[in-house]
DRENLO-338249 format. One record per residue (C-alpha): residue in one letter; z, y, x. Coordinates in Angstrom, 1 decimal, decimal comma, always signed. Layout:
<pts>
(A (Z Y X));
...
</pts>
This chain:
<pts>
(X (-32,9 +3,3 +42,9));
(X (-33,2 -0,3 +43,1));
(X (-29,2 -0,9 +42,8));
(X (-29,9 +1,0 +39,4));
(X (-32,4 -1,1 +38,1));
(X (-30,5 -4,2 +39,1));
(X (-27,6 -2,7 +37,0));
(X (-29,9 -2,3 +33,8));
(X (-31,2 -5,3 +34,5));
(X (-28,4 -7,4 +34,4));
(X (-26,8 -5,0 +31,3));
(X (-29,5 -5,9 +29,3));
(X (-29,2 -9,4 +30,5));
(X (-25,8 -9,3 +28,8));
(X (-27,0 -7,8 +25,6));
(X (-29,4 -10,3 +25,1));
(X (-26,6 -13,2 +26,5));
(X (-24,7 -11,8 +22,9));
(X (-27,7 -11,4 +20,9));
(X (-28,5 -14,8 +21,7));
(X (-24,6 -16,2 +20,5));
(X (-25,0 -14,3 +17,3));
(X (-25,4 -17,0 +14,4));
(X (-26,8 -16,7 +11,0));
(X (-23,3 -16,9 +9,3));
(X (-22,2 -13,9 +11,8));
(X (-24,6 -12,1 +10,7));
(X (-24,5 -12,8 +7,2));
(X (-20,5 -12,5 +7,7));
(X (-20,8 -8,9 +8,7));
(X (-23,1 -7,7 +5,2));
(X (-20,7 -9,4 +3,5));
(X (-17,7 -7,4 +4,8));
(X (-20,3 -4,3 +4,6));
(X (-21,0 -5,0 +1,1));
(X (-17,3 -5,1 -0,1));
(X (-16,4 -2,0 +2,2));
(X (-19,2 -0,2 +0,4));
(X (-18,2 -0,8 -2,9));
(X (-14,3 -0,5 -1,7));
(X (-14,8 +2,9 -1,0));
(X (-17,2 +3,7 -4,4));
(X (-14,5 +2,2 -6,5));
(X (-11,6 +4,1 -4,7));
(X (-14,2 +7,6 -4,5));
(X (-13,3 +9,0 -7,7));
(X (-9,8 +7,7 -8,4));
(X (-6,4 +7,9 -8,4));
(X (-6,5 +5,1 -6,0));
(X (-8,0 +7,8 -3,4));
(X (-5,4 +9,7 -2,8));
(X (-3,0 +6,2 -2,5));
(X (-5,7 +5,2 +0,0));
(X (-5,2 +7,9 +2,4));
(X (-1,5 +7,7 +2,1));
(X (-1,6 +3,5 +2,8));
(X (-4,0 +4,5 +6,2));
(X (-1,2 +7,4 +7,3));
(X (+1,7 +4,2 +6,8));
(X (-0,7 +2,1 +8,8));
(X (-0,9 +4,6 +11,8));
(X (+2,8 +5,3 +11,9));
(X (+3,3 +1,7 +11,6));
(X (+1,2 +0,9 +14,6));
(X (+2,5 +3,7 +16,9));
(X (+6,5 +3,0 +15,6));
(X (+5,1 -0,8 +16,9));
(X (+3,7 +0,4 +20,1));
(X (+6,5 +2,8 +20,9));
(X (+8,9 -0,1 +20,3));
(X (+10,7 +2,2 +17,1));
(X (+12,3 -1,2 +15,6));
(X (+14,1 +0,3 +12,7));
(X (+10,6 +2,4 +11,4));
(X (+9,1 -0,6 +12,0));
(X (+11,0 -3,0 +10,5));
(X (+11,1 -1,0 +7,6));
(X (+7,3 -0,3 +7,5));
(X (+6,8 -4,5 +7,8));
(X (+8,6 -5,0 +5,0));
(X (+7,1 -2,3 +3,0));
(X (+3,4 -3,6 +3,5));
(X (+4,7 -7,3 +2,8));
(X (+5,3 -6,3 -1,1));
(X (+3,0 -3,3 -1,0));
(X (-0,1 -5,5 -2,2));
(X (+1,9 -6,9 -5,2));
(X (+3,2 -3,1 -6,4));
(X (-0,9 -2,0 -5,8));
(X (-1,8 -4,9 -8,6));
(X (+0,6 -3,7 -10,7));
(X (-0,1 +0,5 -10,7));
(X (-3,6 +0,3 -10,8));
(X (-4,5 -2,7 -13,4));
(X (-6,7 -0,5 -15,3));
(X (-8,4 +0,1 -12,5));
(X (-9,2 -3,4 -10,9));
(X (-9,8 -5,0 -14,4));
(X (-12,6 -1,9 -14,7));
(X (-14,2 -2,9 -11,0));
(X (-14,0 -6,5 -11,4));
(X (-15,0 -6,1 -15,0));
(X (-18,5 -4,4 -13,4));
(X (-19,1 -6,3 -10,4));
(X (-19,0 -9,6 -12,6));
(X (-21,1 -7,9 -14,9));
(X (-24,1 -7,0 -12,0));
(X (-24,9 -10,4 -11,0));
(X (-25,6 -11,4 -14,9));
(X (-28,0 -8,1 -15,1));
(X (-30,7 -10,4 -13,7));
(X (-30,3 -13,3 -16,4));
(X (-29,5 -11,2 -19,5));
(X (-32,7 -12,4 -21,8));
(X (-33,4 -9,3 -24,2));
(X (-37,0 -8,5 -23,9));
(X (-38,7 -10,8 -25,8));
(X (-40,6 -8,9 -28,9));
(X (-38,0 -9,1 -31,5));
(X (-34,8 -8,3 -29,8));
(X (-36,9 -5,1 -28,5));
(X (-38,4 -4,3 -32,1));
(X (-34,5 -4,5 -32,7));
(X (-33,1 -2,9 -30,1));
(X (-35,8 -0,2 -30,8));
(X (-35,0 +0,3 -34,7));
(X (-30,9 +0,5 -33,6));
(X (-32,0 +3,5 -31,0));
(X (-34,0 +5,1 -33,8));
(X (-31,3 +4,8 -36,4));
(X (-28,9 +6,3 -33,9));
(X (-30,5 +8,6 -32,7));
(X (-31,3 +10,1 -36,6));
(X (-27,7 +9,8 -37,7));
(X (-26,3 +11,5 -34,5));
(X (-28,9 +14,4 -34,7));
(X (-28,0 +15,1 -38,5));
(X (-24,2 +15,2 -37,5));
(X (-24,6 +17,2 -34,6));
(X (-26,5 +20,0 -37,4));
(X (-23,9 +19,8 -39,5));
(X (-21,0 +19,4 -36,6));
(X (-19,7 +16,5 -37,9));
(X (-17,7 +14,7 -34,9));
(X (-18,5 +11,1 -34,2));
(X (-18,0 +8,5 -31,4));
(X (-20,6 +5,5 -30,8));
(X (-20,1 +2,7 -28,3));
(X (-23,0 +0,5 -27,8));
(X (-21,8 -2,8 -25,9));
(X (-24,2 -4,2 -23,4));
(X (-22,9 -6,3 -20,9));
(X (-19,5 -6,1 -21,2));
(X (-17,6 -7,7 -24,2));
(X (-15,5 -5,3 -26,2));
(X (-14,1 -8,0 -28,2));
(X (-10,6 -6,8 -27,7));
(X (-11,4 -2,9 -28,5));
(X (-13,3 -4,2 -32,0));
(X (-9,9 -5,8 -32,7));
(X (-8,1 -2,0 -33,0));
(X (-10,3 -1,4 -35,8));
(X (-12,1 -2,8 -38,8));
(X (-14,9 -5,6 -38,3));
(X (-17,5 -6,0 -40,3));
(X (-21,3 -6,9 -39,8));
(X (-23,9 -4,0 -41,1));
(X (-27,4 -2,7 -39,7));
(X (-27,3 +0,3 -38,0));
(X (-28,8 +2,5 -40,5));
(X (-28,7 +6,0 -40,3));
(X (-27,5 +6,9 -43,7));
(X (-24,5 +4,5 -43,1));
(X (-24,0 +5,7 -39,7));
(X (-23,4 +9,0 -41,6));
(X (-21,2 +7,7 -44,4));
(X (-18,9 +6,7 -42,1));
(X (-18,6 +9,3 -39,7));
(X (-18,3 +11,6 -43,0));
(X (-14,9 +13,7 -42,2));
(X (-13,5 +12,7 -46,1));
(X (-14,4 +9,0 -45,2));
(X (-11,3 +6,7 -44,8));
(X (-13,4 +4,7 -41,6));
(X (-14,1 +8,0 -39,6));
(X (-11,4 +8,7 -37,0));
(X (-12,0 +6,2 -34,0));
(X (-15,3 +4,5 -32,5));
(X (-17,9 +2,6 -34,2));
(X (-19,1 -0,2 -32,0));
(X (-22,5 -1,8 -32,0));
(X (-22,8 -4,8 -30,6));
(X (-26,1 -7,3 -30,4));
(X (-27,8 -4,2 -32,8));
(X (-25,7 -4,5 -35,3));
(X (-22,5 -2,1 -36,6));
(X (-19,5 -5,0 -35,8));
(X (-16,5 -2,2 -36,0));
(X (-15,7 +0,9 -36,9));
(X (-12,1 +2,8 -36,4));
(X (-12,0 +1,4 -32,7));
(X (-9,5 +3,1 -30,8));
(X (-10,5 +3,7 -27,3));
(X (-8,8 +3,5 -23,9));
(X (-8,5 +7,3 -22,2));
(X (-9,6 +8,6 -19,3));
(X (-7,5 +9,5 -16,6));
(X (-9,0 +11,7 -14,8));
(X (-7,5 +15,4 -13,4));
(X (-11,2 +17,1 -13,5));
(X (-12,5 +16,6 -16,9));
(X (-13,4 +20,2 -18,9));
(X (-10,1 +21,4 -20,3));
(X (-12,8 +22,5 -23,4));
(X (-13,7 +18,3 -24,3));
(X (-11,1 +17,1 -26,4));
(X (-9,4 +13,6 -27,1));
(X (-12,8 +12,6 -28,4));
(X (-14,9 +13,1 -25,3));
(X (-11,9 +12,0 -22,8));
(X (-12,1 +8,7 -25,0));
(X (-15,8 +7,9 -24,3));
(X (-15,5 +8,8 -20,8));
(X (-12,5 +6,2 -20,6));
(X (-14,6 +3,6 -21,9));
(X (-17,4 +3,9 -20,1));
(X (-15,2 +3,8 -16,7));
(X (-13,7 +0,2 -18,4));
(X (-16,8 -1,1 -19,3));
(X (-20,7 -1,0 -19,2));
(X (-21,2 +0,6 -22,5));
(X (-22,7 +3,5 -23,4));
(X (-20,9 +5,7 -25,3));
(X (-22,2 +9,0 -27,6));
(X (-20,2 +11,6 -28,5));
(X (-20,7 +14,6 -31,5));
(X (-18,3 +17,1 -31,0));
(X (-16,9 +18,5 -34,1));
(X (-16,5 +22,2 -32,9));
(X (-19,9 +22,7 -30,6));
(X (-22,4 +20,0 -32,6));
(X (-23,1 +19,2 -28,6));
(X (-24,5 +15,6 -28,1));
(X (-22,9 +13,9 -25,4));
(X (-23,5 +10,5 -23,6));
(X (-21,2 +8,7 -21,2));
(X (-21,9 +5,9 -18,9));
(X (-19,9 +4,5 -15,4));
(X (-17,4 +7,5 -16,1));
(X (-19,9 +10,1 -16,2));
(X (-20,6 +12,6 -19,2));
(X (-24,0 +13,9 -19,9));
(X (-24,3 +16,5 -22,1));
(X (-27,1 +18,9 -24,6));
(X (-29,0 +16,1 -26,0));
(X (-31,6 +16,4 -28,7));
(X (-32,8 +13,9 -30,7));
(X (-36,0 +13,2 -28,2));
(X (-34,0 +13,3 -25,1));
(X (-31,2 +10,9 -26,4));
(X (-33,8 +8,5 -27,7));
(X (-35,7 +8,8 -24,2));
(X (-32,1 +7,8 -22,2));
(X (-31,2 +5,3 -24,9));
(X (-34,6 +3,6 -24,5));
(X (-34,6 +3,6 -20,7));
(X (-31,0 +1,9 -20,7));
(X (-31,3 -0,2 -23,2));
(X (-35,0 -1,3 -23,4));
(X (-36,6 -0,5 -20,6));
(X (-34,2 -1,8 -17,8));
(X (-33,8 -5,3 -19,1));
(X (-37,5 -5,8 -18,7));
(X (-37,9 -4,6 -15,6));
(X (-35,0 -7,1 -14,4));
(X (-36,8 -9,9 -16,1));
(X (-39,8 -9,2 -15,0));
(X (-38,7 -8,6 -11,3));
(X (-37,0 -12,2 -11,5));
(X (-40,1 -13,4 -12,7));
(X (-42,0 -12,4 -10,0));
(X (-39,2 -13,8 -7,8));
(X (-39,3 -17,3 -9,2));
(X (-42,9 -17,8 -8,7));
(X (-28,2 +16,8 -18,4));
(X (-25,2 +17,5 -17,0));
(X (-21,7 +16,2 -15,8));
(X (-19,1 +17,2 -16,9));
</pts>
């Protein structure tokens, strides 16, 4: 019994020998490496990039075992094959990484973004209410429309595929444009800083295998967006009436006019002054 004891005694001597060598920057070393694992395998989660994923660890293991096994032509190839594989990863999945980096630079600004002062919320509140008017009217009368609203992210270059101009988001305009007989109607309006800055925007596309083979080009635009950027992006559809609302690739559907103002006010002003106020305190539907 006591040749046990001496041999937990002296293993938890050990433990504590290691505890003991363990710095801050080890520590802080290993959340880092966490941290980017996490969000490695969140980005890759819903991709393309998955499946290439699983193929890249199946090349590792052969590569390993062709290595241990002393296979020199497998791995000789297999060497060479990860040596350029990095560069031809850039280059197929560019949408992709300029989406993730797009978001994770995005985040740390979150906490600085200034919006909640009266006026910008009296604004930001009118824009929702406008919105949400004009996209209730046109879902009555099925009339199809697509609304980005930027937030973090700039969409300087999508404004650029359509026509810029500077207008208030009122509701009758909102309608005007989105009019089917209206030259302006096809493509995405885009409301940026609460104000209408472009309308006939074409947007990117998803690319996704498992969107409902019932949403058209429409719905698989907003979705794209949303995966490239911040924004949040509502949809009419033209055949249903059915209000839609996209955000981080995801598509919400069967909004009313109270429900869309609810999620529209909780994203837009809601969240922005929770993060100021937290820093303050710091300083001193359904998928589709």
């Amino acid at each position: 019994m006591s040749q046990f004891f001496n041999t937990v005694a002296r293993q938890f001597s050990n433990l504590w020998s290691i505890i003991k060598s363990i710095r801050i920057i080890d520590v802080l070393d290993i959340i880092i490496v966490a941290v980017i694992i996490y969000y490695a395998y969140k980005f890759i989660k819903n991709r393309r990039a998955s499946r290439l994923a699983i193929g890249v660890v199946l090349l590792l293991i052969v590569f390993i075992i062709s290595d241990v096994v002393h296979m020199y032509a497998l791995s000789f190839i297999l060497s060479n094959v990860f040596q350029i594989g990095l560069i031809a990863l850039v280059i197929l999945f560019q949408p992709e990484l300029r989406s993730g980096l797009e978001k994770v630079g995005a985040q740390p600004l979150k906490g600085f973004k200034n919006i909640s002062d009266s006026r910008a919320s009296a604004e930001t509140t009118s824009m929702i209410s406008n919105v949400c008017e004009a996209v209730t009217d046109m879902s009555a009368s099925k009339t199809g429309c697509l609304i980005v609203i930027e937030r973090l992210t700039k969409l300087g270059d999508i404004e650029k595929t359509g026509t810029v101009l500077t207008a208030d988001p009122n509701a009758s305009l909102i309608k005007n444009i989105f009019f089917n007989k209206a030259p302006l109607h096809d493509g995405a309006m885009i409301i940026s800083d609460n104000k209408i800055c472009a309308v006939g925007c074409f947007l990117p596309l998803s690319q996704k295998n498992d969107i409902f083979r019932d949403l058209g080009t429409r719905h698989r635009a907003a979705i794209g967006m949303s995966e490239n950027s911040d924004a949040i992006v509502i949809v009419v559809s033209e055949e249903t009436g059915t209000i839609s609302l996209a955000l981080d690739g995801e598509l919400k559907r069967n909004f009313d006019y109270t429900s869309l103002k609810n999620q529209l006010y909780a994203l837009l002003v809601t969240e922005p002054r929770t993060l100021k106020l937290h820093n303050k305190k710091n300083d001193g539907g359904e998928n589709a």
